[in-house]
C-alpha positions in Angstrom: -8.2 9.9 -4.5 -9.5 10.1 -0.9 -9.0 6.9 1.2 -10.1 6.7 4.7 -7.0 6.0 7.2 -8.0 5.8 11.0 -5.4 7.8 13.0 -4.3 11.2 14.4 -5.8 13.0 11.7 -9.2 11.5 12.6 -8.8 11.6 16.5 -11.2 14.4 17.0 -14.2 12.5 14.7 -16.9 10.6 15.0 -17.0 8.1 12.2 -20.3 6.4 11.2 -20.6 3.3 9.0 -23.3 3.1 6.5 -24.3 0.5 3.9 -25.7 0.6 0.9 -27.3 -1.5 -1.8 -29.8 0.6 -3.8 -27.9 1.2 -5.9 -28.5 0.9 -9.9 -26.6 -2.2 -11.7 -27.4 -2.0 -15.4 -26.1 -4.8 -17.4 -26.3 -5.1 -21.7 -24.6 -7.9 -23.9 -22.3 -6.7 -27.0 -20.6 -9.6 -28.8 -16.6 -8.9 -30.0 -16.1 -8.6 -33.4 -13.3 -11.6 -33.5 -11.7 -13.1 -30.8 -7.9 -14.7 -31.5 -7.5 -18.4 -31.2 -4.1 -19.1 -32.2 -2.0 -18.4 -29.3 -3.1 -22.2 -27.5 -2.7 -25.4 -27.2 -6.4 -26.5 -27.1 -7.7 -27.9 -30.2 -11.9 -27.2 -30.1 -14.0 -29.6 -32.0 -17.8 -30.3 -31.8 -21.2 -28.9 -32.3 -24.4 -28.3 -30.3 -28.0 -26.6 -29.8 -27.7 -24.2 -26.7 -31.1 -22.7 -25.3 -29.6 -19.0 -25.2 -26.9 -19.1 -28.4 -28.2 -21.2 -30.5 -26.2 -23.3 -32.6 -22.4 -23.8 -31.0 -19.9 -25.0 -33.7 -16.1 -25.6 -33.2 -13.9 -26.4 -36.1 -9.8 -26.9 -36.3 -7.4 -26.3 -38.7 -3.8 -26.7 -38.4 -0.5 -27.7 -40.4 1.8 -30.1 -39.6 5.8 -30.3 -39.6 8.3 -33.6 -39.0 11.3 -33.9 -36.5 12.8 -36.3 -40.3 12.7 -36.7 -43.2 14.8 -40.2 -43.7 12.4 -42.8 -44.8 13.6 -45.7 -46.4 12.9 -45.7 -50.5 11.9 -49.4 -49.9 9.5 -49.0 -47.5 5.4 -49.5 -47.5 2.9 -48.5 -45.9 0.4 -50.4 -43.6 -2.0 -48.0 -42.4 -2.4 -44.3 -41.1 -4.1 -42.7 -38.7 -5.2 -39.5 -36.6 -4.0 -39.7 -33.1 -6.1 -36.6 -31.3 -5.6 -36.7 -26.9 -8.0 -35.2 -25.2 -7.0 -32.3 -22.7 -9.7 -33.1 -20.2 -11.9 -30.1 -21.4 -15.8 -30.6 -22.8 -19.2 -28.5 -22.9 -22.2 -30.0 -23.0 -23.7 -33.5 -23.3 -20.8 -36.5 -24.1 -22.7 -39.1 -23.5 -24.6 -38.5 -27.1 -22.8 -39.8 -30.1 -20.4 -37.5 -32.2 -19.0 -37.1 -35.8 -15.5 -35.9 -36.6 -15.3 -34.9 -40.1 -11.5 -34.4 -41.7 -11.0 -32.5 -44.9 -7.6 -31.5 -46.6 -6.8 -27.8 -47.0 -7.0 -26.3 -50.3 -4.7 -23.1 -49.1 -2.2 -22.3 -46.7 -2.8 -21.6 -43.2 -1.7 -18.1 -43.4 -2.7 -14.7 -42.0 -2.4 -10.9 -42.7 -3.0 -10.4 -39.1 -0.4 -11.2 -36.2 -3.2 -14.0 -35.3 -5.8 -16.0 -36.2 -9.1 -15.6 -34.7 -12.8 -16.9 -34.0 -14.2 -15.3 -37.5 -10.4 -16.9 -39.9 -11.9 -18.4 -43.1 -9.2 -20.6 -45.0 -10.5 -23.0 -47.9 -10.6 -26.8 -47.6 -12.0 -29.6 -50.2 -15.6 -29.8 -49.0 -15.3 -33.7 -49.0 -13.8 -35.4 -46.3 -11.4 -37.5 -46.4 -12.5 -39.4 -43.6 -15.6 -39.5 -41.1 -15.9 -41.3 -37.9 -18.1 -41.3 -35.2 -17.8 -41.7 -31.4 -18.6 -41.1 -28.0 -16.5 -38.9 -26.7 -14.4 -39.7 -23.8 -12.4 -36.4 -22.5 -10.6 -38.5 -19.3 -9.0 -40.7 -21.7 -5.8 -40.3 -23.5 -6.4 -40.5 -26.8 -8.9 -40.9 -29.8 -7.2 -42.7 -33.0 -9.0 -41.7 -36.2 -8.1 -44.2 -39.2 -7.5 -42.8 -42.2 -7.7 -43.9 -45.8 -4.6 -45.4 -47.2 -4.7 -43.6 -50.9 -4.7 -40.5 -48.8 -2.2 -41.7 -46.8 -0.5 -43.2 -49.5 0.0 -40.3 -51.5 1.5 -38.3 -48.9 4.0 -41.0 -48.1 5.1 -41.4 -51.4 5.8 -38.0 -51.6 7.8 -38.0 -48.1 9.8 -40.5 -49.3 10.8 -39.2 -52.9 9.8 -35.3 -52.8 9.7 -34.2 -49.2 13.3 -32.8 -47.5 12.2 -30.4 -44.9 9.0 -28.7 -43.6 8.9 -25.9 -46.3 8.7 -28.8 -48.7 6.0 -30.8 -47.0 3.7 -27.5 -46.3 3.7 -27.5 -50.3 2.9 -30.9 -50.6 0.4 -31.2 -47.6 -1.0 -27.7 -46.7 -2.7 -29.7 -43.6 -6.6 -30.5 -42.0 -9.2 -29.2 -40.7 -11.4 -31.3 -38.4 -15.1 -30.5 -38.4 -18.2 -31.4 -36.7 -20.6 -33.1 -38.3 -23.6 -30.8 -39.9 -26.1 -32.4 -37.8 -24.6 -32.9 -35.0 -25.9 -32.0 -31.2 -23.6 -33.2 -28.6 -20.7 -31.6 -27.4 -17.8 -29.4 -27.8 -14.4 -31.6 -26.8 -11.1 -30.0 -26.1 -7.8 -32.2 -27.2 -4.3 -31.0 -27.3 -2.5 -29.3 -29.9 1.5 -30.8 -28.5 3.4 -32.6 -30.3 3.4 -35.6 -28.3 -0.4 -36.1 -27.9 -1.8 -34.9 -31.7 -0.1 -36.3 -34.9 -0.6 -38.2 -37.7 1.0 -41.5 -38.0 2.0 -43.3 -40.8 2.4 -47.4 -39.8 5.1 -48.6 -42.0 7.4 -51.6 -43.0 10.7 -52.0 -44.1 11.8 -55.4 -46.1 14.8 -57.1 -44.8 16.5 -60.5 -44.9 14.1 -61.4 -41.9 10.8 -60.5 -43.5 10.2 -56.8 -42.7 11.0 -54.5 -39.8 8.0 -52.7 -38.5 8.2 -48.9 -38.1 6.3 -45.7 -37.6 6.6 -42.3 -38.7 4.8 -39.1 -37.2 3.8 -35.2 -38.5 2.9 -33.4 -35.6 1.8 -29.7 -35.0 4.6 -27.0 -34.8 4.8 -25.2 -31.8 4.7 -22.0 -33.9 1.3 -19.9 -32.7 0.5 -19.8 -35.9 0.2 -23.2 -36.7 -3.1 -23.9 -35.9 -6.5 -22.2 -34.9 -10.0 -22.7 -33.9 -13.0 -21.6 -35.7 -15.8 -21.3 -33.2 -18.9 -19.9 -34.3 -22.5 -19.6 -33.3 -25.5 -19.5 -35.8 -29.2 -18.8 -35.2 -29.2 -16.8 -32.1 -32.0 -15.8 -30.2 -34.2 -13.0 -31.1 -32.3 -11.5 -28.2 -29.0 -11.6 -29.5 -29.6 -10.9 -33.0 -29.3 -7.4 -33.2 -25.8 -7.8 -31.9 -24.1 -7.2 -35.7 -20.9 -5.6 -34.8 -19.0 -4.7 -31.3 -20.3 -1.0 -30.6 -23.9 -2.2 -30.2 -25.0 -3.2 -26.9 -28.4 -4.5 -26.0 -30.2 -3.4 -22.3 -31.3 -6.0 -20.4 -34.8 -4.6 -20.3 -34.7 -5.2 -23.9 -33.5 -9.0 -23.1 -36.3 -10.4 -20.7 -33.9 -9.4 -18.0 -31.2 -11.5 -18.8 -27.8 -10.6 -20.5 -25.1 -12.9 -21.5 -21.4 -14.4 -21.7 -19.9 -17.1 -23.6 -16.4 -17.5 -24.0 -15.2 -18.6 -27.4 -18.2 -17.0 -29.4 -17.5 -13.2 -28.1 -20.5 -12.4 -26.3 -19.8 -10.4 -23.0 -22.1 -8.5 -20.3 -21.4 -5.2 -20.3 -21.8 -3.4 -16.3 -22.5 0.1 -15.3 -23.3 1.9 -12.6 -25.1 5.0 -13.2 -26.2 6.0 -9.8 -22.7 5.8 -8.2 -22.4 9.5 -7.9 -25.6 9.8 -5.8 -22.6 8.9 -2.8 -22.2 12.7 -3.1 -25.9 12.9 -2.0 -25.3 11.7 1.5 -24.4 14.6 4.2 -21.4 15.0 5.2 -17.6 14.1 4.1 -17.2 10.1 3.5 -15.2 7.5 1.8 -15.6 4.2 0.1 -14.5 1.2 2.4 -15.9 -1.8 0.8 -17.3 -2.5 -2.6 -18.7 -5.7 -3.9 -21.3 -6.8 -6.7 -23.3 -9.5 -6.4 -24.2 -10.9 -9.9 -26.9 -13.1 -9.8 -26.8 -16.4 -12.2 -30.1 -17.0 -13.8 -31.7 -20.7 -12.7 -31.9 -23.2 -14.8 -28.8 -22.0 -16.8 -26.4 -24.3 -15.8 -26.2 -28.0 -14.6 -23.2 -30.6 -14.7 -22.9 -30.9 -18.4 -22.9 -26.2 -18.3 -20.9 -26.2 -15.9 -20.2 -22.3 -14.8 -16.0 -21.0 -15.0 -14.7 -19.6 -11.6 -13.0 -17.5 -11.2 -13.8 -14.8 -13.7 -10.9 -11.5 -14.6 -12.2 -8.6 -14.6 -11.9 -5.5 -17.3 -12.7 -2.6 -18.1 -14.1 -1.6 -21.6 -15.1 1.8 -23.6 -17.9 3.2 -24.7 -17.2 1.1 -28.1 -16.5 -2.2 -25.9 -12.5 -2.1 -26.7 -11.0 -3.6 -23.8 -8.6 -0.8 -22.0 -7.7 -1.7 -18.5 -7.8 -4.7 -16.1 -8.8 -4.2 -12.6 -5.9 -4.8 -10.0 -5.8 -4.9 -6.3 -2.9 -3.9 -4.1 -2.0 -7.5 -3.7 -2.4 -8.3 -7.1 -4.9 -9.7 -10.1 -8.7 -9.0 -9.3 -11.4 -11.9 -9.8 -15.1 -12.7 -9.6 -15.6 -15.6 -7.6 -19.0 -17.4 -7.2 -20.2 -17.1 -3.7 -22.3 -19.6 -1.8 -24.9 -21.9 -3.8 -28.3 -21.3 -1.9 -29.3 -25.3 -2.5 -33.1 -24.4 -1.3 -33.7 -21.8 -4.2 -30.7 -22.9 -6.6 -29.2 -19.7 -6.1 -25.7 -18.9 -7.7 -24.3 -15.5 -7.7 -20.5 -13.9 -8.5 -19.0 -11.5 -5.9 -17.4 -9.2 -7.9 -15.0 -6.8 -6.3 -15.4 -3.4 -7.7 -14.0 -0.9 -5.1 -10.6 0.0 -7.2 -13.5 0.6 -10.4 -16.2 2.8 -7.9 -13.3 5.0 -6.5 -12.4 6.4 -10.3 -16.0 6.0 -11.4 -17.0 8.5 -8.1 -14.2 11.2 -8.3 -14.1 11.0 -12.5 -14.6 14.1 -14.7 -15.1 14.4 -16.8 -17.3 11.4 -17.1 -16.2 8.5 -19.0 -18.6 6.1 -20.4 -17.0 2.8 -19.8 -18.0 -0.2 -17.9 -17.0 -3.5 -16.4 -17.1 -7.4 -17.9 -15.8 -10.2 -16.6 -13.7 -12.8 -18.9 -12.6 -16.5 -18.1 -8.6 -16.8 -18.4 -9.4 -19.3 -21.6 -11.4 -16.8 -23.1 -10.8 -18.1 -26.9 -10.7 -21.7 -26.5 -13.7 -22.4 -24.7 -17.4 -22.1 -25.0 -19.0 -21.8 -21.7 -21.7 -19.8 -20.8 -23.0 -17.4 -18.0 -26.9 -16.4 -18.2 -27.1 -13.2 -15.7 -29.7 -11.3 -14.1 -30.5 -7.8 -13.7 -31.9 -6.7 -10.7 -35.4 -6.7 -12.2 -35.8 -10.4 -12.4 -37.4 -11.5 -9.2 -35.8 -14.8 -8.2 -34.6 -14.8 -4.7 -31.9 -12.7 -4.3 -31.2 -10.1 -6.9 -28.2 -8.5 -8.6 -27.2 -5.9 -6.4 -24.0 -3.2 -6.1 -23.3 -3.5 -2.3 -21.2 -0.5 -0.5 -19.9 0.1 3.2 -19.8 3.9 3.7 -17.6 5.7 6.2 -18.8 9.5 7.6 -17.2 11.6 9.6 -17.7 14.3 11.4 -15.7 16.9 14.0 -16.7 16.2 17.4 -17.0 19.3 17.9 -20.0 19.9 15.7 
């Protein structure tokens, strides 16, 4: 496709510099069907109201394995408990109180997909078998979760009489899920899905001719991706949003009182088109693109310490049914949407989106596709952040906008 290039060919032009923001930015929302949520190491637990999404809910489940299987036939158990450690990662408001409900699967974690994803169901005995409460503390270690000793009791027994290997044990103990509680309205807390920072513990003793020797023994996560998931789900959404039943629908943000939306974890996206672009060809004269950027505008109001907004952004490009087909590239590499200066006198915050790779095969494309542009954080599926834009519609300061630096030439000779 035509690039510019200053040099021999051009010596006998004049070359005149235009730009251009008039350009029309329309922006929807569609939500993904399922996202998957298997393939990381973030477990996601915890629940809260959001303005825009209504109610945000993040549930875990997972299995667990054992690097042994030699426990003394002797030995008794003391106590057990939940060791969860926090990855650093929370949304929303920790400093209210939160429930951690643990309930014992009924099924096997076990897929007909290559993945689990937002949207996996498996079965679990709706009683917990343990609740606690706390205020959740994400630049700690760890959170320890005691757990009742007939549970852990019965499991014990059978690792020290039934259990050989991990096959057994998945038939003895299918595993947990860990739920927030119903009524909860704090936070959504990120802890770690390794081996050495989630596991159960079993605290144990041994009898001896001194008394009893003290040990431990731990059932951690398997590394396989399959392992464990996260369940994270959103319930009584805006009137804006609730149209949004499956992936092919997208809603205008005319229809949306100007806003559209993102939140990772859930599946919503903002869908961006340019229907205008080819107007270019309206402009006299033979020209070329230099410089593309969009300016995406963050709605005020929509974000604060405890919604803290993801930079940078990827960006994609999806079809006219929203199925992801393409990432944007440049020369030097992966393409990203960075948030540009925070105008502290109107709380401004806006994305520069670079979009020049993207308005280059939208200009010179035919037939015409119907695709568009969204932008996706890196932890797509194991967070739950959101992103409140505006169309260019919504007066508040500065606007959404498609910004373009134009080059014409023309023979000097003309």
């Amino acid at each position: 496709m035509p690039t510019l290039i200053v040099g021999e060919e051009f010596t006998n032009s004049k070359v005149r510099v235009i730009k251009i923001d008039t350009f029309n930015v329309e922006l929807s929302t569609f939500k993904f069907d399922s996202l998957s949520t298997s393939s990381t190491n973030r477990l996601l637990v915890g629940q809260y109201e959001d303005d825009y999404f209504g109610r945000i809910k993040s549930s875990s489940f997972f299995e667990f394995n054992a690097s042994f299987f030699d426990i003394d036939t002797d030995a008794v158990i003391d106590s057990i408990g939940l060791i969860l450690g926090y990855d650093k990662y929370f949304y929303s408001d920790t400093t209210k109180i939160s429930t951690i409900n643990i309930h014992v699967l009924t099924d096997f974690l076990k897929t007909d997909d290559e993945a689990f994803f937002n949207t996996s169901k498996i079965p679990y005995n709706q009683t917990p078998a343990a609740t606690f409460e706390y205020y959740p503390s994400p630049n700690r270690d760890s959170l320890y979760i005691p757990l009742p000793l007939n549970f852990g009791n019965d499991v014990f027994q059978a690792l020290i009489h039934d259990i050989n290997n991990n096959q057994d044990l998945i038939q003895v103990f299918k595993g947990i899920t860990v739920q927030p509680g119903p009524y909860d309205d704090a936070s959504v807390i990120g802890f770690s899905k390794l081996n050495d920072k989630t596991y159960i513990r079993f605290y144990y003793k041994v009898p001896d001719e001194y008394g009893a020797d003290e040990r431990t023994f731990d059932l951690a996560i398997s590394s396989n991706p399959l392992s464990c998931f996260n369940k994270i789900e959103n319930s009584v959404p805006s009137s804006n949003l609730a149209p949004l039943v499956n992936q092919k629908i997208n809603q205008n943000s005319q229809s949306t009182n100007n806003i559209s939306y993102y939140q990772s974890g859930t599946g919503y996206a903002t869908r961006i088109r340019f229907p205008s672009i080819k107007k270019l060809f309206d402009i006299p004269g033979e020209g070329t693109v230099l410089h593309a950027n969009l300016q995406l505008k963050l709605k005020k109001t929509s974000y604060s310490d405890i919604f803290p907004v993801i930079d940078p952004l990827s960006i994609y490009v999806v079809d006219q049914n929203n199925k992801v087909t393409d990432q944007i590239f440049h020369s030097s590499g992966e393409a990203f949407a960075r948030l540009g200066d925070h105008n502290e006198e109107y709380n401004e915050l806006f994305y520069n989106v670079p979009v020049l790779r993207y308005i280059d095969r939208k200009i010179y494309q035919s037939p015409i596709v119907d695709d568009a542009l969204i932008l996706l954080a890196k932890e797509n599926s194991s967070t739950v952040n959101r992103i409140i834009f505006t169309d260019p519609s919504l007066s508040e300061g500065s606007t959404t906008k498609l910004i373009i630096s134009y080059a014409i030439y023309e023979n000097e000779d003309d």
